[in-house]
DRENBAKE-986394 format. One record per residue (C-alpha): x, y, z; residue in one letter. Coordinates in steps of 0.25 Angstrom, whole numbers, plus 5000, padded with zeros to 4 digits. Layout:
X | Y | Z | A
...
END
This chain:
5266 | 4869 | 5171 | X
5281 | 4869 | 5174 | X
5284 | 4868 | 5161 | X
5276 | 4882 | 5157 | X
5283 | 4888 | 5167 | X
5297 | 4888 | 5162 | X
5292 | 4889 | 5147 | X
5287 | 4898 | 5148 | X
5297 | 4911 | 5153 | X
5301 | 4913 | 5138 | X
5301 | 4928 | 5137 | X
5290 | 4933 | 5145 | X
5294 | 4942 | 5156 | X
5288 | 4941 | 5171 | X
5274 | 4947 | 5175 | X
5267 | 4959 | 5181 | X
5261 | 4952 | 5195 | X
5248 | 4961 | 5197 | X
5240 | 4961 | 5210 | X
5225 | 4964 | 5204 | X
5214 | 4967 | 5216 | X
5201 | 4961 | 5212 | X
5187 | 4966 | 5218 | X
5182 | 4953 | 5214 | X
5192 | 4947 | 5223 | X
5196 | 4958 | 5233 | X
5209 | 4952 | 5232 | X
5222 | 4954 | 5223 | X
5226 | 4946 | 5212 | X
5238 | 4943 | 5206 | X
5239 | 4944 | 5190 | X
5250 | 4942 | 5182 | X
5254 | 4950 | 5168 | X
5264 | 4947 | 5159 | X
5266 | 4958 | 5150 | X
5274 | 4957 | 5137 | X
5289 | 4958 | 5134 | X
5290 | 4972 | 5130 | X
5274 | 4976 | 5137 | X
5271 | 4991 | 5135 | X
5262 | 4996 | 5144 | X
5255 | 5007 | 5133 | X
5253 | 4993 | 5124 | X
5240 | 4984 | 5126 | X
5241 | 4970 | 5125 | X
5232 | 4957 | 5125 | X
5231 | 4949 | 5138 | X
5232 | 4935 | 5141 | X
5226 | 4930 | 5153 | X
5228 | 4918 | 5160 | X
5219 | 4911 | 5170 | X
5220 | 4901 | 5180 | X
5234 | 4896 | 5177 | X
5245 | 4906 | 5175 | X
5256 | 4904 | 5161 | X
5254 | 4916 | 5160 | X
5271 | 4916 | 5158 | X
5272 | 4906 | 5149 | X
5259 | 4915 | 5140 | X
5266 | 4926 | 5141 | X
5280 | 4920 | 5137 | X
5273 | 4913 | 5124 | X
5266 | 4927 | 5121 | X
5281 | 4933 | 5122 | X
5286 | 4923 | 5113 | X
5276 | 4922 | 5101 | X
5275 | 4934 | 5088 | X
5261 | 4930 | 5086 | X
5254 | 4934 | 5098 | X
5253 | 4948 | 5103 | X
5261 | 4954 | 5116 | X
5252 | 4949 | 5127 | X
5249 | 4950 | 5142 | X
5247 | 4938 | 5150 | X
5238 | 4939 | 5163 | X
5236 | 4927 | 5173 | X
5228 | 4931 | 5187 | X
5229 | 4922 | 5199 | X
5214 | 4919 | 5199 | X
5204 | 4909 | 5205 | X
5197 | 4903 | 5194 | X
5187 | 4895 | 5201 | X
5184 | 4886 | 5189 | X
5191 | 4874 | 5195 | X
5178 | 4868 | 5199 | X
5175 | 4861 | 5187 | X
5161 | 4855 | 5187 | X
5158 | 4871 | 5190 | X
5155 | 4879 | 5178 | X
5158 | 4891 | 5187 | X
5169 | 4899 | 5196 | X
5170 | 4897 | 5210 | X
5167 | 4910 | 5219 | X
5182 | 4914 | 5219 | X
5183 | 4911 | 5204 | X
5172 | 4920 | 5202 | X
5179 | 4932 | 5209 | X
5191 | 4928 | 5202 | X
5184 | 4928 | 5187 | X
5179 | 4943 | 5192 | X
5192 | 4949 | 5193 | X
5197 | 4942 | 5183 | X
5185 | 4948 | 5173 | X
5182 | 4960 | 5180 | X
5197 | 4965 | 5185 | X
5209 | 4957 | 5182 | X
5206 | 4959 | 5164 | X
5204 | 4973 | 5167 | X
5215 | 4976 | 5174 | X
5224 | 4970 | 5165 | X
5218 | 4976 | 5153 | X
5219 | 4992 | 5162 | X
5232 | 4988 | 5167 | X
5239 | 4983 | 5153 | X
5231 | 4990 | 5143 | X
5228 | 4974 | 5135 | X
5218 | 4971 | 5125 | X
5214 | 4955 | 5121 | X
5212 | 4948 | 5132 | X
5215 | 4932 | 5131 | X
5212 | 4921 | 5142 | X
5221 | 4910 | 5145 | X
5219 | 4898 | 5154 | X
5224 | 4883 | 5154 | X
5216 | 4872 | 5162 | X
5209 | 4878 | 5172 | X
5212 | 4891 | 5167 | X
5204 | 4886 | 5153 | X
5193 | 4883 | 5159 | X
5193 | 4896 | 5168 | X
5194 | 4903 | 5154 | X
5181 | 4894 | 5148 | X
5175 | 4901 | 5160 | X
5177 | 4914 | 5157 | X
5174 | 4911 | 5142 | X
5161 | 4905 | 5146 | X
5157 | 4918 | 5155 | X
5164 | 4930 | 5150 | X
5170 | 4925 | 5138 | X
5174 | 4941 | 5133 | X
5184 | 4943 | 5145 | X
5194 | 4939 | 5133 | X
5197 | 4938 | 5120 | X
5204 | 4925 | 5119 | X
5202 | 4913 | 5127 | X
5215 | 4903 | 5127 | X
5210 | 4889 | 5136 | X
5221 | 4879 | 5136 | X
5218 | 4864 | 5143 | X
5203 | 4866 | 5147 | X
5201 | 4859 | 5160 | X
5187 | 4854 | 5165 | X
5177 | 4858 | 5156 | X
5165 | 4850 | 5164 | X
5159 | 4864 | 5166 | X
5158 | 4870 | 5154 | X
5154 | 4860 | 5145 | X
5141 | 4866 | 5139 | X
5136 | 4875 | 5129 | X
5151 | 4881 | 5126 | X
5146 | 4889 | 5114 | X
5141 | 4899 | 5126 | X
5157 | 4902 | 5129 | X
5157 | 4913 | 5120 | X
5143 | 4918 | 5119 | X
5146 | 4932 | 5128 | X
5157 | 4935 | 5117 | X
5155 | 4947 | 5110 | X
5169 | 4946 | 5103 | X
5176 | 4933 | 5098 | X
5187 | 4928 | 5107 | X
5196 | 4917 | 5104 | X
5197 | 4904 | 5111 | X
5210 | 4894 | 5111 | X
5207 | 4880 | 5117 | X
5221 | 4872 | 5120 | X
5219 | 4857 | 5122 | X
5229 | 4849 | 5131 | X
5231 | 4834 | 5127 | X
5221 | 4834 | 5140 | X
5211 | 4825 | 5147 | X
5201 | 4822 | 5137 | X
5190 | 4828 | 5143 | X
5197 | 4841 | 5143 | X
5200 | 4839 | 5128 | X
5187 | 4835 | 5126 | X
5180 | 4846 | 5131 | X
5190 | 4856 | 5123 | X
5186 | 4850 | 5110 | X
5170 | 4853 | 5114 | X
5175 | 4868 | 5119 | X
5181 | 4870 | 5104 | X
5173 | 4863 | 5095 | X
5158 | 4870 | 5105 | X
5166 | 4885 | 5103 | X
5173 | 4883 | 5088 | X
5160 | 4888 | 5082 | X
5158 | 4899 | 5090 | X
5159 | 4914 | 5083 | X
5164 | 4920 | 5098 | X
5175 | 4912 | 5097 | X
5189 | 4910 | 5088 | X
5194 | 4895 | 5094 | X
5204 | 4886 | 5094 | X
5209 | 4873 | 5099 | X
5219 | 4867 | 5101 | X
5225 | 4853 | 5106 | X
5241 | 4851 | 5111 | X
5243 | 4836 | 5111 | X
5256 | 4838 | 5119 | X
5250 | 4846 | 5129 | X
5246 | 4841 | 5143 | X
5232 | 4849 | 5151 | X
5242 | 4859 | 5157 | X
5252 | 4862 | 5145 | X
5242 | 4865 | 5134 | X
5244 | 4880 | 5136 | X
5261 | 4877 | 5134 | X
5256 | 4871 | 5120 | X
5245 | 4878 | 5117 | X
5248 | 4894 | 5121 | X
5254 | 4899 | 5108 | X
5243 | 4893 | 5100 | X
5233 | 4899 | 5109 | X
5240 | 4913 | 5108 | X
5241 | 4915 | 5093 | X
5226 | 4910 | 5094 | X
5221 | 4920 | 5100 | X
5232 | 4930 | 5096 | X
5230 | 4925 | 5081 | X
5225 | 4940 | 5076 | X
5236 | 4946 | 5081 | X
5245 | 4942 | 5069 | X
5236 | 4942 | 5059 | X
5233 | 4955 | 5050 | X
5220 | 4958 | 5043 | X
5222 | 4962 | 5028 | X
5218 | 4977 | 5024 | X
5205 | 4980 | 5021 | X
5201 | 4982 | 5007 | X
5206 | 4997 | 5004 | X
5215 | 4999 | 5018 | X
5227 | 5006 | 5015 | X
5241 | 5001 | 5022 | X
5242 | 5010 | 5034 | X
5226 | 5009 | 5037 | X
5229 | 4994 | 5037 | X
5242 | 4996 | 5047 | X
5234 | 5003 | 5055 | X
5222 | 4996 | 5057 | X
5230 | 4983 | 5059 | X
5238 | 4990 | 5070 | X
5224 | 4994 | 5077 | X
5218 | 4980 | 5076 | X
5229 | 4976 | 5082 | X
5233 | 4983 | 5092 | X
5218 | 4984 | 5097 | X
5218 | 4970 | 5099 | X
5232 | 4966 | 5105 | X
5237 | 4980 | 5108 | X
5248 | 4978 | 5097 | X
5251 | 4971 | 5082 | X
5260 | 4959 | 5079 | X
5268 | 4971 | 5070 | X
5279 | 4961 | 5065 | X
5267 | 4951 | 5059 | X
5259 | 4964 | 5055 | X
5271 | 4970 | 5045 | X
5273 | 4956 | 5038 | X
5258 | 4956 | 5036 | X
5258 | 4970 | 5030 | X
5270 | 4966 | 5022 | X
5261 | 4956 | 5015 | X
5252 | 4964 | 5013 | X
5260 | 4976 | 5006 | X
5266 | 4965 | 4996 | X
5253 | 4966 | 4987 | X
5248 | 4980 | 4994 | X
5243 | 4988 | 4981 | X
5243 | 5002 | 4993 | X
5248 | 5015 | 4987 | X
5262 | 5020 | 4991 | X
5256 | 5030 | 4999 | X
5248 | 5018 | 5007 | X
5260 | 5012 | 5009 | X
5268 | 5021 | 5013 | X
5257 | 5027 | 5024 | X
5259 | 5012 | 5028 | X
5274 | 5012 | 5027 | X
5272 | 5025 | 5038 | X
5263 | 5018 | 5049 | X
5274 | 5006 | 5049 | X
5285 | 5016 | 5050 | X
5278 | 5020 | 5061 | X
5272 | 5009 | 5072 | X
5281 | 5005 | 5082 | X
5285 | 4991 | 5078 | X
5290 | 4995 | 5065 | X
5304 | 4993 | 5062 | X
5316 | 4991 | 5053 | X
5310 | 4979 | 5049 | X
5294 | 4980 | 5049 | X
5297 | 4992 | 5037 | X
5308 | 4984 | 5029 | X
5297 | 4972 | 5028 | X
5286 | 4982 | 5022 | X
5295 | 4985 | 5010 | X
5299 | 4971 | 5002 | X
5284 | 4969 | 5004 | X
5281 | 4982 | 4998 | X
5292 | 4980 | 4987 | X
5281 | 4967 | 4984 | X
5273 | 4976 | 4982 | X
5279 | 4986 | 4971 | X
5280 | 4997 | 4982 | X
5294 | 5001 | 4981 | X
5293 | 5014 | 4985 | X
5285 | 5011 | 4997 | X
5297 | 4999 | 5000 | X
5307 | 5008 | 5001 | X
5300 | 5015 | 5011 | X
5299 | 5002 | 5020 | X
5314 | 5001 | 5018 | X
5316 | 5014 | 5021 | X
5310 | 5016 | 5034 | X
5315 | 5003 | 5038 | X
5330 | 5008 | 5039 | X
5323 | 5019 | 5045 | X
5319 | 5010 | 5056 | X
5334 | 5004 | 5058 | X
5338 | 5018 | 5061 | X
5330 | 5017 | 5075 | X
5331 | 5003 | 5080 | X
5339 | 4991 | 5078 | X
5336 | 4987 | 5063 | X
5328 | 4972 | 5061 | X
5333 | 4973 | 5048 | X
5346 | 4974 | 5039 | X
5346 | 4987 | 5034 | X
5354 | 4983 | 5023 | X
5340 | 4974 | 5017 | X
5333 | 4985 | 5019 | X
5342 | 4994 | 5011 | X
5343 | 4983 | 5000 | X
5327 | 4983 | 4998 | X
5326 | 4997 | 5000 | X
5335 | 4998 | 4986 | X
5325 | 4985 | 4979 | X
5314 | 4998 | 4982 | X
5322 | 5007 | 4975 | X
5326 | 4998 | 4965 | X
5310 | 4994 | 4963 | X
5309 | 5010 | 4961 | X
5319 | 5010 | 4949 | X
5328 | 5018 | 4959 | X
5340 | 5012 | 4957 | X
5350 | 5021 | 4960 | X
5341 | 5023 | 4975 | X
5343 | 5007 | 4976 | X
5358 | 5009 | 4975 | X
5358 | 5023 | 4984 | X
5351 | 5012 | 4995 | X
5359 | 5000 | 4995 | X
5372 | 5010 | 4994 | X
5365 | 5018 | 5007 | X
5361 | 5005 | 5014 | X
5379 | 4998 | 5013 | X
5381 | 5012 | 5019 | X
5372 | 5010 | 5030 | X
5374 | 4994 | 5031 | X
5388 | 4991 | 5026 | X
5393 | 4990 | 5040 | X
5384 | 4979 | 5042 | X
5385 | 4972 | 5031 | X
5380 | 4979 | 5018 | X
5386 | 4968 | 5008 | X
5372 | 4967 | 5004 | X
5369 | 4979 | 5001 | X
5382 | 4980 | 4993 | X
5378 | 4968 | 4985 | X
5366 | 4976 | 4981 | X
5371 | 4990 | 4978 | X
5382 | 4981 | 4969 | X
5370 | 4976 | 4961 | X
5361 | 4988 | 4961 | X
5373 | 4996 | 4954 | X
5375 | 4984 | 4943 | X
5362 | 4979 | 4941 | X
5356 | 4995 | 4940 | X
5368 | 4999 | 4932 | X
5369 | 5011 | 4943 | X
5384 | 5007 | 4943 | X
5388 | 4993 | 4939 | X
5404 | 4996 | 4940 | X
5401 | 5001 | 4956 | X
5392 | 4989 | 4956 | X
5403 | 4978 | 4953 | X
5411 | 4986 | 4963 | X
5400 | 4987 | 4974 | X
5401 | 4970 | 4973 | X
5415 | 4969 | 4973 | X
5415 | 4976 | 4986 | X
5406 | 4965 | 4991 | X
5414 | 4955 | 4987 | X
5425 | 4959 | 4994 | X
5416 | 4960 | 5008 | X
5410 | 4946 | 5005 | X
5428 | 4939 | 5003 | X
5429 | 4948 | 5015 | X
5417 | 4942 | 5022 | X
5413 | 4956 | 5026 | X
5399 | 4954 | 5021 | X
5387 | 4943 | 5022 | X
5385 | 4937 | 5008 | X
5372 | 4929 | 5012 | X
5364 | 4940 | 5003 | X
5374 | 4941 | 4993 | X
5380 | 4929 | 4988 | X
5395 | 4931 | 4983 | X
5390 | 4925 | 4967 | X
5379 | 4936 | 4968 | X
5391 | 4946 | 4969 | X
5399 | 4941 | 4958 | X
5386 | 4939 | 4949 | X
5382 | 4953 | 4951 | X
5396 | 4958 | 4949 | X
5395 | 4950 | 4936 | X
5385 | 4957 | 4933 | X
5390 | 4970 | 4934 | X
5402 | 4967 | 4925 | X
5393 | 4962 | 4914 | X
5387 | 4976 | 4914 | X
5400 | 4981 | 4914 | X
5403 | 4971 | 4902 | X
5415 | 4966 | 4909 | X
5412 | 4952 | 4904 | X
5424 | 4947 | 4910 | X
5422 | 4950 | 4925 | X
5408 | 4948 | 4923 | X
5411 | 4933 | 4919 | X
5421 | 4932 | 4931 | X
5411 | 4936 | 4942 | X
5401 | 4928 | 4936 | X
5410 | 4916 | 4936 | X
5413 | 4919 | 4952 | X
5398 | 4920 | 4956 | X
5393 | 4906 | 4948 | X
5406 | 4899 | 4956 | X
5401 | 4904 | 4967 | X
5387 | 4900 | 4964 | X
5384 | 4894 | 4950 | X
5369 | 4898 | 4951 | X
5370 | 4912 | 4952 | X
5358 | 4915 | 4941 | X
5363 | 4930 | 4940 | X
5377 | 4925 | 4937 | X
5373 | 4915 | 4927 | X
5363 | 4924 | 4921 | X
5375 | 4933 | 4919 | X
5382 | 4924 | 4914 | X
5373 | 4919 | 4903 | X
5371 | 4935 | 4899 | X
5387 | 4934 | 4897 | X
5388 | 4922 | 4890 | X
5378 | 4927 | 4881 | X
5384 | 4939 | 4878 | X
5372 | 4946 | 4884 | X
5376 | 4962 | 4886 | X
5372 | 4969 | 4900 | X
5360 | 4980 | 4899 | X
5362 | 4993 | 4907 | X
END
């Protein structure tokens, strides 16, 4: 197992080293805990354990390196599983005081000592069938069952249906299959296809042609983790009549219940699809608007999402409020987002509202605050708010002259603005000012610079045509 050794120290950091008495035992032993990147001792997590045979670094690494799963800790007690003899369906004697600290002590402790929630067993080889053991006897100690390269089924062959019949709950139940000895792949595909049907169960199997016995956990860990993680990224819809903040809430609860925290990221995109066709009230959305405000994980960037989606939706005002509170959010922590963006829709909002002169007042307040970072964008915009809503074409033309200076300066990024956009739009201001001449020779700059600018040769066809500007 070299090989998962040194894989396997990605980002997870070293482990607690506990010494547990056990009365079963009336001996010590030892347990290791890895705990998160940024563990918080006030926050309850799921737990992984591991049995038998200890990855539990290379588990925890993966944990630390994947979005879809949940923060997790990851258990593995040196323990005497006793299941080796395989003709024997049961534990030896110091197996069965082994299995007694592990169900009466070891799960509680961990659960007292670190305050987790969903438990999950793991175990490859031996340690598969030690978990088919305690599935068959006790099959509630866990929630979730991962079996990876299940070793000598010659015990347990019969009547498998009867796994799960002490469950109260439904548990889930991952089967990875090495490219093996037949008979242990043989016997995997009578285990799936005897447990598939049951309603304790939600299974899945699967095979890694590449994998040899002792490697099917390298291949087939992240699979078995978004198994039996899959919830955790996936949203439930509102219910018929449930307002925005109720639904915030109530997801937030489910969630936190179950794996002492929420994939908050995943959560606002989710919620972002679902404000683009919301028909909630102002008020509803504002009251939801609030609670994100609010949660901890909210920043910069989880409030500017919100709004284009709300913009989908027609509520403008509501938008703007999303913007708003987004460049609150830069004021006290570093901002995931470029402010200037945020001023720029913020100004579409007011725009939407027939607020013209607000838009203006926006872009102008946002090159104040972003200028020195590179508000050339935002100059391109106030340029053709003042021309295109006649708020002050002559200024307009001025503002974009300005820009042009910063882009043969190279004072600016023009990766937004493209140099024939300028021209066209100053163009365009002339023709309102019915300054045909220098409307023609901008227009003649922006198509050299790029011929298939449509609102240049739009323009130019009104100016062949004789057609005369509305104000």
């Amino acid at each position: 197992m070299l090989l998962l050794a040194v894989s396997s120290g990605i980002r997870a950091q070293k482990p607690e080293t506990l010494k547990l008495f056990s009365i079963a035992l009336q001996d010590s032993v030892p347990v290791k805990v890895w705990l998160p990147e940024d563990y918080q001792p006030g926050r309850k997590y799921p737990v992984i354990y591991e049995f038998i045979y200890d990855h539990t670094n290379f588990i925890a690494a993966t944990l630390q390196n994947m979005w879809s799963t949940p923060q997790t800790i990851v258990v593995y007690a040196e323990i005497e599983g006793g299941n080796e003899h395989y003709s024997n369906p049961w534990l030896t004697d110091a197996g069965q005081k082994y299995y007694a600290f592990l169900k009466n002590e070891l799960l509680d402790s961990i659960t007292a000592r670190y305050h987790t929630t969903c438990r999950t067993a793991m175990g490859l080889s031996q340690g598969a069938d030690y978990l088919n053991y305690i599935l068959r006897n006790d099959p509630q100690l866990f929630d979730s069952y991962a079996v990876f390269s299940i070793e000598r089924p010659v015990y347990y062959q019969a009547n498998l249906q009867t796994y799960t019949s002490k469950l109260a709950n439904k548990i889930s139940y991952f089967i990875a299959v090495a490219n093996d000895m037949q008979e242990r792949m043989d016997f995997a595909a009578r285990l799936y296809d005897s447990l598939k049907t049951s309603p304790y169960l939600n299974i899945r199997k699967e095979y890694y042609p590449h994998a040899e016995h002792s490697y099917s956990i390298l291949y087939g860990l992240p699979d078995a983790l978004n198994f039996i993680y899959e919830d955790y990224a996936l949203f439930p819809d509102p219910a018929p009549g449930e307002k925005p903040a109720g639904y915030f809430d109530r997801v937030l609860a489910e969630k936190n219940a179950k794996y002492g925290m929420l994939n908050y990221p995943g959560f606002i995109l989710h919620l972002c699809t679902l404000l683009e066709t919301t028909q909630a009230t102002p008020d509803e959305i504002r009251s939801l608007l609030s609670r994100v405000n609010g949660h901890e994980n909210t920043g910069d960037l989880e409030l500017f999402n919100l709004g284009p989606s709300l913009m989908q939706a027609g509520l403008y005002e509501a938008a703007g409020q999303a913007f708003r509170l987004s460049l609150e959010k830069q004021k006290g922590a570093a901002p995931r987002m470029d402010p200037a963006s945020i001023y720029s829709w913020l100004a579409r909002a007011y725009e939407k509202l027939g607020e013209d002169a607000k838009a203006l007042e926006t872009l102008e307040e946002g090159y104040e605050q972003t200028q020195s970072k590179g508000g050339g964008f935002l100059l391109y915009r106030i340029g053709t708010v003042r021309i295109e809503k006649n708020l002050d074409v002559k200024a307009g033309i001025g503002t974009l002259k300005t820009l042009l200076s910063q882009v043969r300066q190279n004072t600016v990024m023009t990766v937004f603005i493209p140099t024939d956009k300028i021209y066209a739009e100053i163009a365009k201001g002339y023709w309102k000012l019915k300054d045909k001449k220098q409307a023609r020779e901008n227009l003649r700059k922006a198509l050299e610079l790029n011929p298939d600018n449509p609102e240049a040769r739009e323009l130019q066809k009104k100016l062949n045509e004789g057609e005369k500007p509305v104000k």
